[in-house]
Each structure stands twice: as C-alpha cells, then as structure tokens.
C-alpha positions in Angstrom: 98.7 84.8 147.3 98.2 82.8 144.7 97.4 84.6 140.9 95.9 82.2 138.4 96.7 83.8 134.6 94.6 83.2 131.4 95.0 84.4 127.7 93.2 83.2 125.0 96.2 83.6 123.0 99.2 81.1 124.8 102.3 79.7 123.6 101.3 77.2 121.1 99.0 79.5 119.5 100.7 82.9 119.1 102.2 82.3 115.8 99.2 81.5 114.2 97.3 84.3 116.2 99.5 87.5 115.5 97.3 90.3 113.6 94.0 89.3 116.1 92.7 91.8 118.1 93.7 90.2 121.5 96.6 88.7 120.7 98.4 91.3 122.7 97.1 90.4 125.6 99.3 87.5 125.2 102.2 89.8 125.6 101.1 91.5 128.8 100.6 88.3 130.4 104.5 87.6 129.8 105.6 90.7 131.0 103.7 90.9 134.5 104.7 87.0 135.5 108.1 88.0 136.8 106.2 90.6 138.7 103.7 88.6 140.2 105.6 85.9 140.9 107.9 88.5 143.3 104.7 88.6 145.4 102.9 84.9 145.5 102.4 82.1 143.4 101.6 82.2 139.2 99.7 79.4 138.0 98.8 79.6 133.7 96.2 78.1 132.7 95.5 77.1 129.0 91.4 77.1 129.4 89.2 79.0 131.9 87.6 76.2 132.8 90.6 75.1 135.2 90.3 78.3 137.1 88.1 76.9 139.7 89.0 73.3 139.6 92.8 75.1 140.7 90.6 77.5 143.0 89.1 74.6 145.2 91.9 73.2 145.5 94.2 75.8 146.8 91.1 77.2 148.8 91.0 73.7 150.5 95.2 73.7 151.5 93.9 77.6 153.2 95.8 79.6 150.7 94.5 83.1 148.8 93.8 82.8 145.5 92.9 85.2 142.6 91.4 84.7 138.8 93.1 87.4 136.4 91.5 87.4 133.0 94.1 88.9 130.1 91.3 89.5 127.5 88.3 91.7 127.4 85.5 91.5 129.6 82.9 90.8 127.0 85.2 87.6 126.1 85.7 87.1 130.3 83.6 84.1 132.7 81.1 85.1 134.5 79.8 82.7 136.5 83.3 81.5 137.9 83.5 80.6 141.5 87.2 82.2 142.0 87.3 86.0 142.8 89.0 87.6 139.2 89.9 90.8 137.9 90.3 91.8 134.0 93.2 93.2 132.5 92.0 95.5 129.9 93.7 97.3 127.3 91.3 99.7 125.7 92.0 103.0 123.5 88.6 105.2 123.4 86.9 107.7 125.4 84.5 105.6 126.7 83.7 101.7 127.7 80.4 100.0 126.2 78.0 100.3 128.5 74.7 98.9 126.3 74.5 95.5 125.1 73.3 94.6 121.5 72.0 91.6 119.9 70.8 90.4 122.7 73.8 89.8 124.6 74.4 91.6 127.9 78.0 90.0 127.9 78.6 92.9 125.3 78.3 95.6 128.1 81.2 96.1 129.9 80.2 98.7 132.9 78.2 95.7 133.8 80.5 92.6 134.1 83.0 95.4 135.6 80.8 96.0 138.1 80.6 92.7 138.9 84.0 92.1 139.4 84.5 95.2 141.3 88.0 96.0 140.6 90.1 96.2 137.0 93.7 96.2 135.7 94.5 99.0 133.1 97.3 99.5 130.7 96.9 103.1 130.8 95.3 106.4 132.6 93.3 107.0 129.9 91.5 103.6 129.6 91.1 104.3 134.1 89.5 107.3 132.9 87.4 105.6 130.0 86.2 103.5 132.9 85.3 105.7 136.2 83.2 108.0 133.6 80.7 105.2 133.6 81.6 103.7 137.3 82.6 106.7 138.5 85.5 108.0 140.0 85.8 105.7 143.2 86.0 102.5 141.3 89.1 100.5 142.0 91.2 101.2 139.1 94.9 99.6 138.9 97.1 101.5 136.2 100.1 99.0 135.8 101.5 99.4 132.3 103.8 96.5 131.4 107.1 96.1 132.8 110.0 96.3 130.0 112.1 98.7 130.9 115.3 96.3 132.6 114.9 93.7 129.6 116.6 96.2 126.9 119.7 96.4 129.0 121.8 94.4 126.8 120.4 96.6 123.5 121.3 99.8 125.3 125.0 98.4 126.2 125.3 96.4 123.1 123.9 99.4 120.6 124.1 102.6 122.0 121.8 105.7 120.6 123.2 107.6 117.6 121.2 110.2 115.6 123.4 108.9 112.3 123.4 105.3 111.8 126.8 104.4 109.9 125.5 101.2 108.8 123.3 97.9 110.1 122.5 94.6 108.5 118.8 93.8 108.7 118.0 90.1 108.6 114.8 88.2 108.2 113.2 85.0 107.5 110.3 86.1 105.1 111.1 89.1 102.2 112.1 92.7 102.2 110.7 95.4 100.4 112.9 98.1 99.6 111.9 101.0 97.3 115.2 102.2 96.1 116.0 99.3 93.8 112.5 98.6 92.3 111.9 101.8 89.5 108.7 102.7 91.1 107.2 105.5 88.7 103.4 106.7 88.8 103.5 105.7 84.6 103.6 102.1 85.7 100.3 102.3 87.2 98.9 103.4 84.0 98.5 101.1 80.6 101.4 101.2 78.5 101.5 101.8 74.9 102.6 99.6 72.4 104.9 99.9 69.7 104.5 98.2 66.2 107.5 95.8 67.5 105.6 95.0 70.8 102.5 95.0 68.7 103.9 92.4 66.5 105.2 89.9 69.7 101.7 89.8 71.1 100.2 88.8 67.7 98.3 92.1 67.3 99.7 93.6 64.5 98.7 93.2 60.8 100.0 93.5 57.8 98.4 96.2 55.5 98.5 97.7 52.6 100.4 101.2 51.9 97.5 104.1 52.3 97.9 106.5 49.2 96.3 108.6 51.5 96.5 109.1 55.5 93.5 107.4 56.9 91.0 109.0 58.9 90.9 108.3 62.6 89.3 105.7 63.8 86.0 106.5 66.6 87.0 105.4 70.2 86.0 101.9 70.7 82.7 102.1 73.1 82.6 101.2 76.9 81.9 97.4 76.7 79.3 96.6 79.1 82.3 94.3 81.2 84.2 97.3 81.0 81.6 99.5 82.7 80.8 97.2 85.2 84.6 97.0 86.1 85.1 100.7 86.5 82.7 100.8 89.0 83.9 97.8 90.8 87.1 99.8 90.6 85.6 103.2 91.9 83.7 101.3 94.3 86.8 99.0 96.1 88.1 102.7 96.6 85.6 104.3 98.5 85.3 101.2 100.9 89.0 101.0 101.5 89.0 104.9 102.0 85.7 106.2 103.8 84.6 103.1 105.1 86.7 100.0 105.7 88.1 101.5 109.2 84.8 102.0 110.8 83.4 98.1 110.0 83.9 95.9 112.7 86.9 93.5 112.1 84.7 90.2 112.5 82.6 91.8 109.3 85.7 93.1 107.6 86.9 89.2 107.2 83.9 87.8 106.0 83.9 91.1 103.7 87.5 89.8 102.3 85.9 86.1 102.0 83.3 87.1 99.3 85.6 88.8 97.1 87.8 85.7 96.9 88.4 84.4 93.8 85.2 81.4 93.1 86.7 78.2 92.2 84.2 77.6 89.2 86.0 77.5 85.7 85.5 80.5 83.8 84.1 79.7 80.0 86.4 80.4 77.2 86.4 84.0 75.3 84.1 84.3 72.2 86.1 84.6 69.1 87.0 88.1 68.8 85.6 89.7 65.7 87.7 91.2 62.7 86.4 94.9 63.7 87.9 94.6 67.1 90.2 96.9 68.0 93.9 96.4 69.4 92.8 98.2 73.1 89.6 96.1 73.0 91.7 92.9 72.7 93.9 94.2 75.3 91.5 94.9 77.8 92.0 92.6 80.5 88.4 91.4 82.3 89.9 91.8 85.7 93.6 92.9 87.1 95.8 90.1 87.1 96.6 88.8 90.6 99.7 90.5 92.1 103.2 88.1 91.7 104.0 88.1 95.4 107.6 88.1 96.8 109.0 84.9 98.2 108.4 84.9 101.8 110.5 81.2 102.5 113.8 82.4 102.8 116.5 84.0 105.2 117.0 87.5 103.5 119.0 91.0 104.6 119.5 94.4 103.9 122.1 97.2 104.8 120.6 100.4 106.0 122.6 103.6 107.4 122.2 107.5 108.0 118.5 108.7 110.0 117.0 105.8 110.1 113.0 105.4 111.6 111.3 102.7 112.4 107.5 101.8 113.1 106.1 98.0 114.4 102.6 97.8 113.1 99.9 95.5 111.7 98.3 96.9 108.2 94.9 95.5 108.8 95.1 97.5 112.2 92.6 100.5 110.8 93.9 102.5 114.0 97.7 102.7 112.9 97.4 104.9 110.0 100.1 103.9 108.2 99.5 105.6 104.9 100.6 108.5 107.0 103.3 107.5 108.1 104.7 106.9 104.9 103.4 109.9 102.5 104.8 112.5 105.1 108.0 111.0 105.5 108.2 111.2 101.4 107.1 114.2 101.3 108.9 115.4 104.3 112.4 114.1 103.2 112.2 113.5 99.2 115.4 114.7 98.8 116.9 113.2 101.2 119.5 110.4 100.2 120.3 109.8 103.6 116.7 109.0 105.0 115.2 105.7 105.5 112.0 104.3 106.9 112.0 100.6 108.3 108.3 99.3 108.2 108.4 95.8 110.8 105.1 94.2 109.3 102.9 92.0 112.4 100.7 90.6 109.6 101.4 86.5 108.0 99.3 87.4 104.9 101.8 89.6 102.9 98.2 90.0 100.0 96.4 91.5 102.4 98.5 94.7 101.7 101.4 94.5 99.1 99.2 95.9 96.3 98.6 98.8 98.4 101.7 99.1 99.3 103.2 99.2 96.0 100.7 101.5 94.6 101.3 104.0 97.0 104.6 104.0 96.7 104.4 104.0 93.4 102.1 107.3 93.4 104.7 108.9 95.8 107.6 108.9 92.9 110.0 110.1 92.6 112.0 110.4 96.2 115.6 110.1 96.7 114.5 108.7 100.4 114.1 105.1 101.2 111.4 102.9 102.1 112.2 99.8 103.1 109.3 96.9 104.4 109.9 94.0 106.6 107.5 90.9 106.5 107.7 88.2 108.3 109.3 86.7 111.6 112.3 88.2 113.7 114.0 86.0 116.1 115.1 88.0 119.0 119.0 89.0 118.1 117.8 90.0 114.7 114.9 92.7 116.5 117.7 93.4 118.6 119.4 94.9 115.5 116.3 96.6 114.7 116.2 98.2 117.5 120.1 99.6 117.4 119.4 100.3 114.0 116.8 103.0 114.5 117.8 106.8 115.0 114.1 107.5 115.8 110.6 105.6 116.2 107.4 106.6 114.6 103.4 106.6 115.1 100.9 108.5 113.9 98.0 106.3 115.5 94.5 107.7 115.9 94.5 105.9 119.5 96.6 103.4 121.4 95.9 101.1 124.5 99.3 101.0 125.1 101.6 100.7 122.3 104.8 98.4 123.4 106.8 98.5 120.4 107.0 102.4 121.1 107.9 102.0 124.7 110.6 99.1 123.5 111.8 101.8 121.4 112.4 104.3 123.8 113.8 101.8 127.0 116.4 101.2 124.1 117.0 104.9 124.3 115.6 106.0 121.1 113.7 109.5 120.9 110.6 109.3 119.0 108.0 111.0 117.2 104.3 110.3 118.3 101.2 112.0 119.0 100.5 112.3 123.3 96.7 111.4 123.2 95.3 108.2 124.7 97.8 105.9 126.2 100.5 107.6 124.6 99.8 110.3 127.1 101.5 108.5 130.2 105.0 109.2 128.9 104.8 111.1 125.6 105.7 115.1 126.0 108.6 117.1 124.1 111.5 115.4 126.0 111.4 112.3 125.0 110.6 113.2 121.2 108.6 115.1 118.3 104.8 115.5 119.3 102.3 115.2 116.6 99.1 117.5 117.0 95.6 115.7 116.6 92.0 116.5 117.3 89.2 114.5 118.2 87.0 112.1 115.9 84.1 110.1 116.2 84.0 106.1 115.9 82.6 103.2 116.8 83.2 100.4 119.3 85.3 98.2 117.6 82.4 94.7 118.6 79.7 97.4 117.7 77.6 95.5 115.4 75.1 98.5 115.1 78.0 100.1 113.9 76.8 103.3 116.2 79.0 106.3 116.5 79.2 106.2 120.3 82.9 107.2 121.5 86.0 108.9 119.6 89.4 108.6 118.9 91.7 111.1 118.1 92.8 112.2 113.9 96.6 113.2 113.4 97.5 116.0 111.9 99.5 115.0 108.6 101.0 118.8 108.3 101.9 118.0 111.9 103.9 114.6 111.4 105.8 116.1 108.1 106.9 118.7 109.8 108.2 115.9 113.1 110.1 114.5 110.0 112.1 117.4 109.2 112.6 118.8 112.6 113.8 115.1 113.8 116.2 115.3 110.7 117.8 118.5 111.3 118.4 117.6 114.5 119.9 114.1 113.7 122.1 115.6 111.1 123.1 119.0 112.9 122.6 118.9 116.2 123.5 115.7 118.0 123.8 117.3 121.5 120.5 117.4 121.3 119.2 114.3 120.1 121.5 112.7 122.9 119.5 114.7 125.4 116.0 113.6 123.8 117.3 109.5 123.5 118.7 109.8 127.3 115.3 111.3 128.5 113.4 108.3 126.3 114.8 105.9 128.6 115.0 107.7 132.1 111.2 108.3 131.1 110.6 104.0 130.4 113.1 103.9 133.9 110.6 105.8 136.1 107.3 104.4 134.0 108.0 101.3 133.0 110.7 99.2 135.3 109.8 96.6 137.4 110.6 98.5 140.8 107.7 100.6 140.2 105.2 98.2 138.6 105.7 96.1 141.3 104.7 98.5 143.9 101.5 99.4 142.4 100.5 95.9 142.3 101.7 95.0 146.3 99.6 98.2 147.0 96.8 97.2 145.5 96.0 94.1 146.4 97.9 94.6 150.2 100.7 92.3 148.9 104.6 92.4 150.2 107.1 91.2 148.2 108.3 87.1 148.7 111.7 87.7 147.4 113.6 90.5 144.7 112.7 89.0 141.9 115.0 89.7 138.5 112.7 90.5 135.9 112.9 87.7 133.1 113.5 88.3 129.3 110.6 88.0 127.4 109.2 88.1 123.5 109.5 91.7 122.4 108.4 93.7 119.3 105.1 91.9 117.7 102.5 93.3 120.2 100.4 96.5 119.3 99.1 97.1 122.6 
C-alpha cells in the first residue's frame, strides 16, 4: 500500500503558520508517518495537485494507493481521481451538515459521504460524525502516536510533586509576575504632587491666598473624552460577550481596522489659560504598550509545585483567563506555587496588555506567574516538561489536545476537564477532573454565525478547587501523586503508543505490518490539537 500525505501546513511553512487553525494538522501528519510507513509506502506531497499525477503512476507499476487529506474536509479536493480519506480533528457535538454562501464545500456530511470512510482524533468527533451518517459509517479513531518518543524525558526527569529547582530557557522574553510590582493602583491615573507638577511644566506660580480658595467645579466631559469612554466600554464588551463566538477569518480583519491609520495627526490647539491641570493631562488615546524584547536567549529558575499549560491566546476555546484567576485565587498565599504559561502565538501585542492587566487586577498574591513567549528548541521543552509537577486545561472543548497527552506520557498527573476528546483518557487516575456543563456555539467557518452545536463551560469553582487539592497532595502526600503520575503514563502506554495505533490502522484498511518499525522522534509541544 502506498499512503500519499498532504497538509497545508509543511515544513517550510510551520514557523510562520503556528496560531492558524489547521496548523495542527501538521503535527498529526508527523506523528502517524512512522506508523504508516510500518505498513506500505509514505509519499508527502507539498500540493494536492500531485496526488494524482503520483496516483497514475503507481496505479500503472500495479501497486495500491491511497490519498489521505490532514485538513478539514471543507478545505479537502473533491474531484481527485485517487481514492482519499480525511483526517479530521474536530471538537463539537455535531459536524456541519448545511452549506452557506453558496458553497456546498462548506457541508461536511456531504463530502464525507463521498469519501465514504474518515480518520478521527477522538471518539467524540466518531460520534459527532455517525449522528449525521449514522452509526455504520466507517469511522477510524487513531489518536496520534506519542507515547514511546518521551522515553528519554521520563529517564532523564523523572516525576516529582516538588520541583527543587529548573532553569527555563528561551529565545523570545519571559514574563514573570513576582519581580514586576503589579498593584491594581497602577491601572488607575496617578496623582501628582506639586514636585511632579512642577517637572511636567504644569505648575504655576501664584500668589499667597489671604483666604482658602473655594473649590474649583469639575472640569466637564470633553466631547473626545466621551467618545473615548465609550470606545473603552465598548472594546470590553467585544472582548468579553462576543469576540469568542466571531469566526476567526472576521476576527482578523476585525483587529485590521483598529490598526493605527498612518495619516499624521494635526497638532493640538493651544490650550487655553482656564484649562485645568487633568484636562491637559488627559491623554486622547492610551499610549501604545512598551513591549518586552523578544530577540534574545533568556531564562528563569523555577522550583516547588510547578504547573504548566501549552496554549495559543487567540484560541477563544482555551480559556485561559481561567486558568490563571483560579490558580491566584486558589493559591495566593502560596510562596511555593508557580504557573508556567508556554505561549503558541508570534505576536506577543495580541495579548500582553491583557495579560498585564489581569494580572495586575489579581494583586496581590504571594504565587507566581510566570509567561513564556516565543520558540523552544527541543532540549529546552524537554526541561519544560521535567519541570512541571502538574499540567493544566480548563478548555471549553478539545479535538485532541497533544500538549496534555505529552504531559502525561512524561508522567505528569494533570488537571483537566473529561468532556470532548479529553474523554478518551481523562478520569480521576490520571489527575484532577474539572466539572463543566454544556454551552451553545457556533461552527467555527459559520459565517451566519448560527448557534447550531455546543461545547462544554468549565466550572471556575471547580478548577480552584483542582488547584488546592493538586497542592495538598504535591506538598503532603507524595505517595499519592506518584500513583496519579505513574497512571498518566500507563494510560498514554495503552492509548497512545505505537503498538496500538498501529493495529487500528492495519485493521482498518486490511493492512499487515512490512517490518517493526521504531517510532521516530518528532516536533513536540506547539500543537493544540
């Protein structure tokens, strides 16, 4: 058999791809080639339209051949001559089965139907699709095979519910909360002395009152100023009730408009003698954010229960504000407690204002908070990994979720809600569940923006309380955790290793294997699947 593999995100791109919403796929691809190539031949293709160029040609030397399409079937061929299968990765309820704007491409039940077979990441997407196929569709679940490539991380950093102490390095900058002062105050205007007055030009000299002057009125709302409160009030209410339910496509040309125009802006009218000092203070617009350098090779020292989460902030399904105001909350006394935030986003803008401002609003906590932006090479995420005592997600749906199976074949007990994908090898022995309920949403291409499937809200009380039950045990009972981080990776053993992938996929397509195959090493920790 010959398996001819195609991802729109490939080797030369995926640096300049990481943060799109297929650029997992890329991932996937690299895992199953060692498995696939144990049972035929693997031919990857950089364009679709080699697939059946390569399919003649093998057809004509009599050899079996077989198109599979890592990307979503909306984005898949359909007029190719070679037989093909998609490899979907897909975290609601339900598939689209309705086209829009004119596009049938758009409905998936019926280019699935065409193909008459698919590859899933997870039970829950099989499910997702047999409730519009029904049940006797060919369904493949093959999640990726990881588990034998964190051998060396499990020799080299075995699990430990304490962490005595680990140098984090990375090319691109670290955030860390404990050195930076962060006090809600700063997020308000400060008020200026007669010293500070004086440096800023904005203090005259004036003649000794014989008597206490009477208060001046309260300068009035400018009309500038009005407008920019409810620009203000406005931005929030998109961020907060809106932004995660507008299609990403509309989202970017969303952050396009509010770019800064290039256009000069005309000087300031001469301010008049009556103005007040606040008035001439009042700046038109916040100034922009002084971003940390992001060229340079920089580290960080981190010990005692350390968690960690892989995640991309523009990813509206990761939840990450979540993440971080129950661990503050959770542990704001705790000296000893430190979050690791591994940022899969290039544009540090896109979220450090946020970032800071929540953190900021959090203040005071005697825990730690410490971001990472940028790119690891693969010894420094090994480090990540042995650093962590526990991984975290608090995701309102998954497909997959590889950096939390990495985690966990690295024998590292976790805490994660069990709904969508995450219910394939999540359950109280490997870690600390986190209760949700159902949601509505869109489709994520839904134009229409139609409330058609769900996904699944976390319970915040739920994850702070994960927190402190994770940290009692890390600190008091380390029997225990040793029991939960073995179980991790038994569970990634069983789920996960290549032994078992492979036999779904010679059983499926009535395959025997050429030759046993050692798995290869592959990029780990970016994907989001």
């Amino acid at each position: 058999m010959n398996f001819i593999l195609y991802s729109d995100v490939n080797d030369s791109s995926i640096s300049q791809s990481l943060g799109r919403p297929e650029y997992s796929y890329y991932f996937v691809l690299k895992a199953y080639r060692p498995v696939l190539e144990s049972l035929g031949r693997v031919h990857v293709v950089s364009s679709a339209a080699e697939v059946d160029p390569l399919y003649r040609q093998l057809q004509q030397a009599g050899q079996d051949c077989l198109f599979l399409s890592f990307s979503p079937p909306h984005k898949t061929p359909i007029d190719l001559q070679c037989p093909m299968v998609c490899v979907i990765a897909w975290e609601y309820d339900s598939i689209p089965s309705e086209h829009w704007d004119d596009d049938p491409r758009h409905d998936w039940s019926q280019t699935l139907a065409r193909h008459g077979r698919v590859i899933t990441l997870s039970s829950h997407t099989a499910q997702a699709i047999r409730r519009t196929l029904g049940e006797d569709f060919p369904v493949l679940v093959l999640p990726t095979p990881l588990w034998e490539r964190f051998a060396e991380v499990r020799q080299q950093y075995p699990s430990a519910p304490v962490n005595p102490g680990t140098t984090l390095q990375i090319k691109g900058c670290i955030i860390d909360s404990r050195p930076m002062g962060l006090s809600a105050d700063g997020l308000i205007a400060p008020i200026l002395n007669h010293q500070e007055l004086e440096t800023r030009g904005l203090s005259v000299e004036a003649p000794e009152p014989t008597a206490p002057p009477p208060p001046p009125p309260p300068p009035p709302l400018t009309l500038r100023r009005r407008a920019f409160i409810t620009k203000h009030y406005l931005l929030l209410w998109y961020r907060e009730a809106v932004r995660d339910l507008v299609p990403v496509t509309v989202r970017k040309q969303l952050i396009r408009l509010r770019a800064p125009q290039s256009a000069p802006e005309p000087l300031p009218e001469p301010l008049p003698l009556a103005t007040t000092v606040s008035e001439a203070m009042e700046p038109a617009e916040h100034p922009q954010a002084l971003l940390p350098d992001t060229s340079e090779r920089v580290e960080i020292d981190v010990s005692g229960v350390v968690y960690v989460s892989v995640f991309n902030p523009e990813d509206g399904r990761k939840n990450w504000h979540h993440l971080i105001t129950a661990f503050c909350w959770a542990l704001r006394d705790a000296e000893d407690a430190t979050l690791v935030l591994k940022i899969t986003q290039n544009d540090l803008s896109t979220y450090y204002v946020h970032l800071i401002t929540l953190l900021s609003q959090l203040s005071p906590f005697a825990c730690r908070v410490v971001v990472m932006h940028g790119y690891l090479e693969d010894e420094e995420f090994a480090r990540l990994y042995g650093a962590a005592s526990f991984y975290v997600n608090a995701s309102r749906c998954e497909g997959l979720c590889l950096p939390l199976m990495e985690f966990m074949s690295c024998a590292r007990p976790v805490i994660a809600p069990n709904h969508t994908a995450m219910g394939d090898y999540i359950d109280e022995r490997v870690g600390f569940i986190v209760k949700s309920s159902h949601e509505p949403t869109i489709w994520p291409e839904d134009a229409r923006i139609l409330y058609r499937t769900l996904r699944h809200r976390p319970d915040w009380g739920s994850l702070k309380a994960a927190y402190e039950d994770s940290y009692a045990m890390a600190k008091n009972r380390p029997q225990e955790y040793q029991a939960m981080a073995t179980a991790a990776s038994d569970r990634m053993r069983d789920y996960c290793g290549f032994a078992p992938v492979q036999q779904r996929v010679a059983q499926f397509f009535g395959l025997s294997p050429s030759s046993a195959t050692t798995p290869l090493t592959a990029e780990a920790g970016t994907a989001s699947c």
